[in-house]
N, C-alpha and C positions, 0 to 999 in steps of 0.2 A: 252180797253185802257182808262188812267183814265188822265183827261184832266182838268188843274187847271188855275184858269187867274189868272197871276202874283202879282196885282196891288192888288187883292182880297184877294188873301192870306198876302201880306204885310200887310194888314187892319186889317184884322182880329187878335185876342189873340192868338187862338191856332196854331201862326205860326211856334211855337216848334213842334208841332206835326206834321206839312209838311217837316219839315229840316230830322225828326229823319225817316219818311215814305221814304225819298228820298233817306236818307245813308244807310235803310236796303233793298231797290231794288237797288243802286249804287254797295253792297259788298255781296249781296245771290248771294248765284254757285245753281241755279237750272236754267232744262234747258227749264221749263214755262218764264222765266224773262228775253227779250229781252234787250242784252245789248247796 
């Protein structure tokens, strides 16, 4: 499990790349990906 502190990621630049990591484990149908 991949465990992100909020506040850190707001901080950071590449908080595009947390949004787009989030909406492709949000809408994958596999059934490794707890929804």
């Amino acid at each position: 499990m991949k465990l992100l502190n909020k506040n850190e990621m707001i901080k950071r630049a590449d908080s595009a790349f947390f949004w787009e990591e989030r909406d492709i484990m949000a809408y994958a149908d596999s059934e490794w990906i707890v929804k």
